[in-house]
py3Dmol code that shows the C-alpha trace and the ligand (Angstrom):
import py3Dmol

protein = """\
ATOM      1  CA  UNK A   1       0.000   0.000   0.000  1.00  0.00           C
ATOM      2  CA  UNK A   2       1.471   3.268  -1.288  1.00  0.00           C
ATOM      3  CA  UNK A   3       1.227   6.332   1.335  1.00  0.00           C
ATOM      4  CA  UNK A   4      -1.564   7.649  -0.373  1.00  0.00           C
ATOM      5  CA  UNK A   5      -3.568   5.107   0.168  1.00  0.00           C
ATOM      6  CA  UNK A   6      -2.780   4.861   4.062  1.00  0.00           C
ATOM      7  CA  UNK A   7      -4.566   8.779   4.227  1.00  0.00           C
ATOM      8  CA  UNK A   8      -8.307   7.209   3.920  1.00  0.00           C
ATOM      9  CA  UNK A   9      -7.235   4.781   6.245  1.00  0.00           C
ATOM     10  CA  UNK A  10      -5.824   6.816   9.295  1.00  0.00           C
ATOM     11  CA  UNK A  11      -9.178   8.882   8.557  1.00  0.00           C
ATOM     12  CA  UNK A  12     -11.459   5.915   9.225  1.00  0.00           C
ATOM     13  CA  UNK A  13      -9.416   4.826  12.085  1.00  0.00           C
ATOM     14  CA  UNK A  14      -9.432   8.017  13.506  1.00  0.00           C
ATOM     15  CA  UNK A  15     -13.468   7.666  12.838  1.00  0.00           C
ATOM     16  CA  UNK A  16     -13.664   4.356  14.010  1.00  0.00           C
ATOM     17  CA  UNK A  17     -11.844   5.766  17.582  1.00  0.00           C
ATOM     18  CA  UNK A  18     -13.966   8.769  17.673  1.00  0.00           C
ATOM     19  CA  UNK A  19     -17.067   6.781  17.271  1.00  0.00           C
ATOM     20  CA  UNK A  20     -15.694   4.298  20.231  1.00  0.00           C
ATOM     21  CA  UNK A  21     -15.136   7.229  22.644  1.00  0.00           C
ATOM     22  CA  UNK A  22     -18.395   8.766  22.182  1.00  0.00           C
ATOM     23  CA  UNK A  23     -20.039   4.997  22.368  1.00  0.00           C
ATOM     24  CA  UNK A  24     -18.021   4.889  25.763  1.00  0.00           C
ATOM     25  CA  UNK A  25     -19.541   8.948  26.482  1.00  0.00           C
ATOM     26  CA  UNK A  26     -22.797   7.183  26.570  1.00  0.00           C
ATOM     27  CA  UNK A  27     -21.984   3.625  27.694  1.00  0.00           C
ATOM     28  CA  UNK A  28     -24.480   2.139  30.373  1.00  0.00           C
ATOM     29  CA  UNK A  29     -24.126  -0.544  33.170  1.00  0.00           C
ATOM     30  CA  UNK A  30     -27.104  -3.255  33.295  1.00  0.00           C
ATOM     31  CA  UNK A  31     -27.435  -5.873  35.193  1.00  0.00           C
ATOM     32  CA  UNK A  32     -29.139  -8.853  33.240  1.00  0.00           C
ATOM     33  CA  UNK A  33     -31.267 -11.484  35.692  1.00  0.00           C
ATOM     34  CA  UNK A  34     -32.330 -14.241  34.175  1.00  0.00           C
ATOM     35  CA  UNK A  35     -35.370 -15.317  36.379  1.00  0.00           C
ATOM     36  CA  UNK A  36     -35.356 -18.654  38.227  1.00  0.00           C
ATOM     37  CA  UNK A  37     -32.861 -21.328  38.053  1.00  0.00           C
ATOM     38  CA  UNK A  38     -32.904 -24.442  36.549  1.00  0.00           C
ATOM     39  CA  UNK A  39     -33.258 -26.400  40.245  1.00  0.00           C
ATOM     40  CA  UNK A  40     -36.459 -24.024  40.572  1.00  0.00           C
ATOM     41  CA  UNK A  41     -37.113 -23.093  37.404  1.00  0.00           C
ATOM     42  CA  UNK A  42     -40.199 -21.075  37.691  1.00  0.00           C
ATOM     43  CA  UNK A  43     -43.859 -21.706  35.598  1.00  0.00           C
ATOM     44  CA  UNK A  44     -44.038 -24.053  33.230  1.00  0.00           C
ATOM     45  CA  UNK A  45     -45.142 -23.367  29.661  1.00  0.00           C
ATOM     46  CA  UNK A  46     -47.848 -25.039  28.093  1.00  0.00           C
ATOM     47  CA  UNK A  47     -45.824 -27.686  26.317  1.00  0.00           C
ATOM     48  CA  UNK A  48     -43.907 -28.494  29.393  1.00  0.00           C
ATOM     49  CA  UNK A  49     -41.245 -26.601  28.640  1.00  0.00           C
ATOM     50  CA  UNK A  50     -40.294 -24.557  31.803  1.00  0.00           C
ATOM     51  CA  UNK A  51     -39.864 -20.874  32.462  1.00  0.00           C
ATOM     52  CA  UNK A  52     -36.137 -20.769  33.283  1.00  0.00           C
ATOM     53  CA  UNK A  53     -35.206 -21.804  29.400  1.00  0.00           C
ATOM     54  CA  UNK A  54     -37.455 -18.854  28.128  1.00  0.00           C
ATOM     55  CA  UNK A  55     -35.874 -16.901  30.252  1.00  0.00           C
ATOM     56  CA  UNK A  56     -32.119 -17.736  29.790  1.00  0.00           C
ATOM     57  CA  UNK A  57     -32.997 -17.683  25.910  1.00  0.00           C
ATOM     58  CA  UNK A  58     -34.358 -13.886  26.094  1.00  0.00           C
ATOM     59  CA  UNK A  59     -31.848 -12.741  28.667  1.00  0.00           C
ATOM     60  CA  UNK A  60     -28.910 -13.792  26.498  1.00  0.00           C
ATOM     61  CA  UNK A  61     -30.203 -12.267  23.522  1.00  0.00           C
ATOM     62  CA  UNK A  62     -30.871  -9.053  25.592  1.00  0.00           C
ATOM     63  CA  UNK A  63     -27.000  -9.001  26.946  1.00  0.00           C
ATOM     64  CA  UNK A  64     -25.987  -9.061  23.204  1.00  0.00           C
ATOM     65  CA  UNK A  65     -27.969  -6.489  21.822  1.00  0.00           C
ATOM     66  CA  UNK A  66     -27.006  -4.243  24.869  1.00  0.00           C
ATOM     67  CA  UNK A  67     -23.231  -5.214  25.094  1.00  0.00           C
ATOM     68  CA  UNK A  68     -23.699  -4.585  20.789  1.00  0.00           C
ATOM     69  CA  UNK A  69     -24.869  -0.864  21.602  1.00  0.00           C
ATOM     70  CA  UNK A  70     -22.121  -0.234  23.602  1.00  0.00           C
ATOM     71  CA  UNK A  71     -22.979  -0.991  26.960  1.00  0.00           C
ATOM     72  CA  UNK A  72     -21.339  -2.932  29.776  1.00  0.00           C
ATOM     73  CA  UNK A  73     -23.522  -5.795  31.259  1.00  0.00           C
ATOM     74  CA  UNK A  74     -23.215  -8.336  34.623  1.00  0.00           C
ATOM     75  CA  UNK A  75     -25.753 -11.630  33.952  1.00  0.00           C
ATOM     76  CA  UNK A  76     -27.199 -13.005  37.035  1.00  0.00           C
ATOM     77  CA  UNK A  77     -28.546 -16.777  36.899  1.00  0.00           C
ATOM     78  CA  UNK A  78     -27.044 -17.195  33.389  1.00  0.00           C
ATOM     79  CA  UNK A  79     -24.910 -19.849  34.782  1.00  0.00           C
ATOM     80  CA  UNK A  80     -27.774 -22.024  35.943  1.00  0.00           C
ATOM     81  CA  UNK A  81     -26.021 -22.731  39.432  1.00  0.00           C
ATOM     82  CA  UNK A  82     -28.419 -21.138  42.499  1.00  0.00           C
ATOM     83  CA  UNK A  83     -29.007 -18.484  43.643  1.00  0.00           C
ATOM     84  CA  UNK A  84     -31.073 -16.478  45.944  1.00  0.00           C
ATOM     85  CA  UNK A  85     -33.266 -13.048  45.291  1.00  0.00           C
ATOM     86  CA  UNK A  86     -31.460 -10.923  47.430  1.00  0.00           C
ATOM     87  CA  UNK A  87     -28.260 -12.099  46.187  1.00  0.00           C
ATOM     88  CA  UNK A  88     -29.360 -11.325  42.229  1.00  0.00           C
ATOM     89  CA  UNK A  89     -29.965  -7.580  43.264  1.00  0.00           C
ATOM     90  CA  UNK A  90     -26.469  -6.803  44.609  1.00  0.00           C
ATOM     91  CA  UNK A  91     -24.320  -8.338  41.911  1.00  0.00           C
ATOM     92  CA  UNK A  92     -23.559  -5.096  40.469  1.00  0.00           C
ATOM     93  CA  UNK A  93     -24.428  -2.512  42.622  1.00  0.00           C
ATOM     94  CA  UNK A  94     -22.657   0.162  41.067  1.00  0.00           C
ATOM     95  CA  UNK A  95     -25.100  -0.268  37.423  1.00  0.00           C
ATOM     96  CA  UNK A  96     -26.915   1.887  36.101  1.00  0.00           C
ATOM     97  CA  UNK A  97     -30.160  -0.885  35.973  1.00  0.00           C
ATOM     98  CA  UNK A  98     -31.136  -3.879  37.416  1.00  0.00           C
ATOM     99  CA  UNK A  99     -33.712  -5.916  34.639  1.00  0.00           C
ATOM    100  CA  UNK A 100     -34.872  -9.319  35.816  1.00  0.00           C
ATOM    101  CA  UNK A 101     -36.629 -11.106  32.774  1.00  0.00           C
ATOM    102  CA  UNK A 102     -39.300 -13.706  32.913  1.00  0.00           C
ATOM    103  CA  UNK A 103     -41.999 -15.427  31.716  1.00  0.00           C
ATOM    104  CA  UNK A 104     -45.740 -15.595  32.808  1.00  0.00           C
ATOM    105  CA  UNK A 105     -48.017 -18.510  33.913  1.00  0.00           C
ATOM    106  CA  UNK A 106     -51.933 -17.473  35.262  1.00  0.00           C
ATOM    107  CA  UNK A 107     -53.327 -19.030  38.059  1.00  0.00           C
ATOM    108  CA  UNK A 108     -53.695 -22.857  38.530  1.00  0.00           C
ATOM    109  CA  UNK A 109     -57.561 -23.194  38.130  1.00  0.00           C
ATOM    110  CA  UNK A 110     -57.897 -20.775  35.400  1.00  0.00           C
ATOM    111  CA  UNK A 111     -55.657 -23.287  33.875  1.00  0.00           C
ATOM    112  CA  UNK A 112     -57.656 -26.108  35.180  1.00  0.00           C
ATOM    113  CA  UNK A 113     -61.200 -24.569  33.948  1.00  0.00           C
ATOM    114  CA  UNK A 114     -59.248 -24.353  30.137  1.00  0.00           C
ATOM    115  CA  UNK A 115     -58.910 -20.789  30.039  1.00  0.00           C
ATOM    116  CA  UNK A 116     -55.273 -20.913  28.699  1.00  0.00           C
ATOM    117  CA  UNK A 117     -56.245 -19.173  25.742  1.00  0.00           C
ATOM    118  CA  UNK A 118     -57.678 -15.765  27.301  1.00  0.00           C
ATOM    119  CA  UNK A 119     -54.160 -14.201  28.732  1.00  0.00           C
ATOM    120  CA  UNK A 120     -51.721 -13.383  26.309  1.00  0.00           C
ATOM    121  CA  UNK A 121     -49.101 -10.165  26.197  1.00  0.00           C
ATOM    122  CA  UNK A 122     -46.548  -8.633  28.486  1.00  0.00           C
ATOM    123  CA  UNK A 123     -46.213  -6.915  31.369  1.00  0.00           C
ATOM    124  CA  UNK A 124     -43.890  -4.878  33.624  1.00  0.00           C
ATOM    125  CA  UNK A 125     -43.272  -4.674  37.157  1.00  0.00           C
ATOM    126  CA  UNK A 126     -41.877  -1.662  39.533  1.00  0.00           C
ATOM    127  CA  UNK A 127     -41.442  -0.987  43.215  1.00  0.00           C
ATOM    128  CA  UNK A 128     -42.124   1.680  44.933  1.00  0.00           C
ATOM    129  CA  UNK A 129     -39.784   0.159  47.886  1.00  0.00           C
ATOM    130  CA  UNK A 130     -36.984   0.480  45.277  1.00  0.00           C
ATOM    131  CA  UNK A 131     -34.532   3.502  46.446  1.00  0.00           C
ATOM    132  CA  UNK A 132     -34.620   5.032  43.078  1.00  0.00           C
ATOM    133  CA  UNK A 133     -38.360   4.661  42.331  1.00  0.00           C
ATOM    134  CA  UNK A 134     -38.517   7.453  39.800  1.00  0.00           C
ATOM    135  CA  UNK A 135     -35.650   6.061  37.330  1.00  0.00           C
ATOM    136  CA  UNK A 136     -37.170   2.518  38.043  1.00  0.00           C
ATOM    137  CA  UNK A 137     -40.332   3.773  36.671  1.00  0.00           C
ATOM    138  CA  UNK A 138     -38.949   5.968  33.375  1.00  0.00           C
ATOM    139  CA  UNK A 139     -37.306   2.680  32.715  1.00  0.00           C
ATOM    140  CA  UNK A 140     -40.268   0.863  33.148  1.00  0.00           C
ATOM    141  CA  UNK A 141     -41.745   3.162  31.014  1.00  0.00           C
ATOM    142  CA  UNK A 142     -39.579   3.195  27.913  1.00  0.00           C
ATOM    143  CA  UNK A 143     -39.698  -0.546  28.256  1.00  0.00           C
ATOM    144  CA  UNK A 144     -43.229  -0.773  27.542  1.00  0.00           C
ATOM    145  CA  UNK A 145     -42.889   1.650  25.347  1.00  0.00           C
ATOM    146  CA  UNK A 146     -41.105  -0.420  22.693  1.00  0.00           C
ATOM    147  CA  UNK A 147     -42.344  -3.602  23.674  1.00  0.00           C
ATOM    148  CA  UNK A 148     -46.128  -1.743  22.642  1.00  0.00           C
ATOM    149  CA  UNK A 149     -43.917  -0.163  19.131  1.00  0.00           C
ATOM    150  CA  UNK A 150     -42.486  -4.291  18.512  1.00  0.00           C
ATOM    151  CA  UNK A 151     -46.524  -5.177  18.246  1.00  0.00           C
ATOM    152  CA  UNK A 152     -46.844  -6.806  21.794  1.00  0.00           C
ATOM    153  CA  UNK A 153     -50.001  -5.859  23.866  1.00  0.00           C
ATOM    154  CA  UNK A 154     -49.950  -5.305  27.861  1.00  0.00           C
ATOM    155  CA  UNK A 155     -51.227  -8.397  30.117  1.00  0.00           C
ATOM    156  CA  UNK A 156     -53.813  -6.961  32.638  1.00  0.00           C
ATOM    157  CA  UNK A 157     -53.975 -10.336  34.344  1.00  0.00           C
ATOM    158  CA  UNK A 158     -51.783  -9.114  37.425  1.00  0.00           C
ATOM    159  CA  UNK A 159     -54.121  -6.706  37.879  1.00  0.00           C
ATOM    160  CA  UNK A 160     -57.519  -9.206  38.058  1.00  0.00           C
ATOM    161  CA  UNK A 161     -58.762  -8.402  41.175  1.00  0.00           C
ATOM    162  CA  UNK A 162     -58.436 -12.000  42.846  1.00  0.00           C
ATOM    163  CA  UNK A 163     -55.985 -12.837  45.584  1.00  0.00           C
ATOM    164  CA  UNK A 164     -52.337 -13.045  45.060  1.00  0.00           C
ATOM    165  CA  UNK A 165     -53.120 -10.804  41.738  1.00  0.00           C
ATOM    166  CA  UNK A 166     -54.753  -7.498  42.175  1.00  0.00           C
ATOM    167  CA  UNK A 167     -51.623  -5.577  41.428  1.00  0.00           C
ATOM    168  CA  UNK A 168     -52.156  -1.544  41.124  1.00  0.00           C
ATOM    169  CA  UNK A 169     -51.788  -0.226  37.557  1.00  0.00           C
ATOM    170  CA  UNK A 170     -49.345   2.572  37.389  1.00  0.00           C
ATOM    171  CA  UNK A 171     -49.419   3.245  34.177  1.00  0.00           C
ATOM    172  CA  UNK A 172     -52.586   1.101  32.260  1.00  0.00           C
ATOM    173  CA  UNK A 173     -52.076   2.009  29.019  1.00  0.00           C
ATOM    174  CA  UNK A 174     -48.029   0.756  28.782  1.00  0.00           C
ATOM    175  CA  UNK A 175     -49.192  -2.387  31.203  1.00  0.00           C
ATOM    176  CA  UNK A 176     -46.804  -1.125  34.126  1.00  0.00           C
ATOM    177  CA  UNK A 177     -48.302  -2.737  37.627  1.00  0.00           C
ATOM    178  CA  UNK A 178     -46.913  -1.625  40.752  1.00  0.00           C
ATOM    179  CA  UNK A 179     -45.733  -4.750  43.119  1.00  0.00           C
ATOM    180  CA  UNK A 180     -43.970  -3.472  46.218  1.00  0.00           C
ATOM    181  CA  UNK A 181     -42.520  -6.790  47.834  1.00  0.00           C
ATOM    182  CA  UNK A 182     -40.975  -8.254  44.502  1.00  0.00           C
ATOM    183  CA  UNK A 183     -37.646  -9.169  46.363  1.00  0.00           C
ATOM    184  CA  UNK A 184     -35.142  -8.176  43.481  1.00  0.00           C
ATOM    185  CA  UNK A 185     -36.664  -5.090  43.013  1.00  0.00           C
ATOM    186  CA  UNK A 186     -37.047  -3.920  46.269  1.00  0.00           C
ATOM    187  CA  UNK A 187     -33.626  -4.929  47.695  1.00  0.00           C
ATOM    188  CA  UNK A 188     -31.886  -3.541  44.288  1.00  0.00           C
ATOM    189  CA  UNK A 189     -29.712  -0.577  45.254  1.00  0.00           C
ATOM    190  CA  UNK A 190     -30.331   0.802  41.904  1.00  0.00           C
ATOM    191  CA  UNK A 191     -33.219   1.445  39.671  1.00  0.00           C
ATOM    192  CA  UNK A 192     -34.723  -1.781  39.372  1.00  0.00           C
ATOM    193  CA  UNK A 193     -37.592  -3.238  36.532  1.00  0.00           C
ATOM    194  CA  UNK A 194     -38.872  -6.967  36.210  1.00  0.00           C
ATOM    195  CA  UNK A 195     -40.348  -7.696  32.712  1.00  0.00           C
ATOM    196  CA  UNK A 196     -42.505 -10.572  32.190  1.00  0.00           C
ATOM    197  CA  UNK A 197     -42.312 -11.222  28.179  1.00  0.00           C
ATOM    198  CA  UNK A 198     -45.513 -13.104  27.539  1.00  0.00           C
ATOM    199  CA  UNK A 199     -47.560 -15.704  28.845  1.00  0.00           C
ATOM    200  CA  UNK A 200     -45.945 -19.423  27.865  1.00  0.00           C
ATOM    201  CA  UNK A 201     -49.091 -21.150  29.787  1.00  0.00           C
ATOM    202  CA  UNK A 202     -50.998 -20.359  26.708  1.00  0.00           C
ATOM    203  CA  UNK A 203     -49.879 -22.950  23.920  1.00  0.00           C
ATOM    204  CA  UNK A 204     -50.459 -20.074  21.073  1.00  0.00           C
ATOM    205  CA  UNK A 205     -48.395 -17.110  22.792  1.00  0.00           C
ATOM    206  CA  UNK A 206     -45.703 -20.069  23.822  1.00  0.00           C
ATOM    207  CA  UNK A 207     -45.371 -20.982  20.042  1.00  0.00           C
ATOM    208  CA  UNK A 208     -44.903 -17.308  19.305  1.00  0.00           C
ATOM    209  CA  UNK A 209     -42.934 -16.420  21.991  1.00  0.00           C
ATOM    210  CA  UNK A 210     -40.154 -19.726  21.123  1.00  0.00           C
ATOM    211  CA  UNK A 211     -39.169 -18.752  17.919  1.00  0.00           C
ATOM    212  CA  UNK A 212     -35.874 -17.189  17.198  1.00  0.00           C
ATOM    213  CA  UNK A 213     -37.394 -14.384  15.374  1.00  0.00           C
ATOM    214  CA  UNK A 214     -39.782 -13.508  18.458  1.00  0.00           C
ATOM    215  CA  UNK A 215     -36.317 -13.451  20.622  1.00  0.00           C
ATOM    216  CA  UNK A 216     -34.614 -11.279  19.085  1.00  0.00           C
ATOM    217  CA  UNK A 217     -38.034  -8.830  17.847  1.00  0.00           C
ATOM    218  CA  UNK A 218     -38.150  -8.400  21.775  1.00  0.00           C
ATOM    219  CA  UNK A 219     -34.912  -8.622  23.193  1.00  0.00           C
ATOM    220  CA  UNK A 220     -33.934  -5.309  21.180  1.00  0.00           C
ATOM    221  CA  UNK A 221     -37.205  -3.863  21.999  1.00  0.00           C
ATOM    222  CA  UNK A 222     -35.971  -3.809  25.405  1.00  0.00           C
ATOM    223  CA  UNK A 223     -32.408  -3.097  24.852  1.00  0.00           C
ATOM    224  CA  UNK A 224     -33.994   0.138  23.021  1.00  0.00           C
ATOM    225  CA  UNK A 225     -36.047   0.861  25.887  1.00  0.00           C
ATOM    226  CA  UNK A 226     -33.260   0.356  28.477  1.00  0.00           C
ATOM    227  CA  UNK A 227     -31.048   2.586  26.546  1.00  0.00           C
ATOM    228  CA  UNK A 228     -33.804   5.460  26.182  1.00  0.00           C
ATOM    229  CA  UNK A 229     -34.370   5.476  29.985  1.00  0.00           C
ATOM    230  CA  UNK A 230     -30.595   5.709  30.781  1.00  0.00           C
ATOM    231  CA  UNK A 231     -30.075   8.366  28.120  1.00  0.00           C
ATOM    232  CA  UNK A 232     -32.469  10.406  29.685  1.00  0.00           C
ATOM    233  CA  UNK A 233     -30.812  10.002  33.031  1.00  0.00           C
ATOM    234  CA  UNK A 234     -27.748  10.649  31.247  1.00  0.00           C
ATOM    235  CA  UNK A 235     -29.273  13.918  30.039  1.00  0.00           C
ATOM    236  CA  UNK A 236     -30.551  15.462  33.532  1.00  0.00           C
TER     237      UNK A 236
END
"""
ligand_1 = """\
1
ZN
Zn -40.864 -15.977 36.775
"""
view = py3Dmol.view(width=600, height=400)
view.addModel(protein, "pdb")
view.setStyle({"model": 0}, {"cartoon": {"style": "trace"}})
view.addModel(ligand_1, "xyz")
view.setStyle({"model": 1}, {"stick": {}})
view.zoomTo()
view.show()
């Protein structure tokens, strides 16, 4: 290569550095929990096929798509060996967010009477116990917010007013409930959000929710959302 040529490349190196330090500017810290483990591995989906796998499938995809975009991320139950609530929320207590990701059942004799069918969507979880309620819930927010732009629709089964349900809406039209006593959220020493993708007790939302495509629709639907919220933190 004659010197000549070497010009365009010191340029794009010296673009290709400039566009690493202001990815670094903007760089986030997220903790990634994958919910459950596989000893305990959380609901089961309608073909058998338990929650922890759904889980550890969307979580990984998630800590690509984020570590992809520049950020820095610490996975929680990724590793499948146990581990306790408390414990997930102080793994990295010096993040920007803690996200727990899961996947929903309904209760047992809803499932019993065949009503698999009518509870489909997302939904996402904040507490107001959580130190830094306010970031918690702008995350929460822009979560939904791009889970709703992917073409997924908010679960309002937490909120059925039955017992062990009845969670408050926050915010109904994004599908953000309000559960206090969620143990990683509460104990988090940062902003802290639990998503719950879909619903894998119902055989036609389990289906959509397995396929690769589905994965990786969502997972950067909430890597998008989890960057928005920390941008605008980053902008106060
Ligand atoms: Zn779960």
């Amino acid at each position: 290569m004659s010197n000549h040529d070497q010009q365009p490349c010191k340029r794009i190196l010296l673009c290709v550095l400039s566009s690493l330090v202001i990815q670094s500017a903007h760089a986030a810290y997220i903790a990634v929990d994958t919910g459950h483990t596989p000893l305990h591995p959380g609901a089961t989906g309608a073909s058998g096929r338990v929650e922890y796998l759904y889980n550890l499938d969307m979580s990984t995809a998630l800590a690509k798509d984020l570590v992809v975009s520049g950020d820095r991320v610490l996975r929680t139950a990724a590793d499948g060996k146990e581990i306790s609530l408390q414990e997930r929320s102080i793994q990295a207590p010096d993040a920007d967010l803690f996200v727990s990701i899961h996947h929903d059942s309904m209760l047992q004799e809803w499932i019993n009477a065949g009503r698999r069918k009518e509870f489909s969507g997302y939904s996402v979880f904040v507490s107001k116990k959580n130190s830094h309620y306010e970031q918690s819930f702008v995350c929460a927010q822009k979560i939904a917010e791009q889970m709703m732009l992917a073409g997924e629709k908010p679960s309002f089964y937490h909120a059925t007013p039955v017992q062990g349900e009845n969670r408050p809406l926050i915010d109904k039209r994004l599908g953000i409930h309000q559960y206090d006593d969620l143990i990683v959220l509460k104990t988090a020493p940062i902003p802290a959000v639990l998503v719950e993708i879909g619903v894998i007790a119902n055989p036609d939302e389990e289906t959509r929710l397995s396929k690769p495509d589905t994965i990786r629709r969502l997972s950067l639907a909430v890597a998008t959302g989890i960057n928005a919220c920390l941008k605008t933190k980053a902008q106060k």
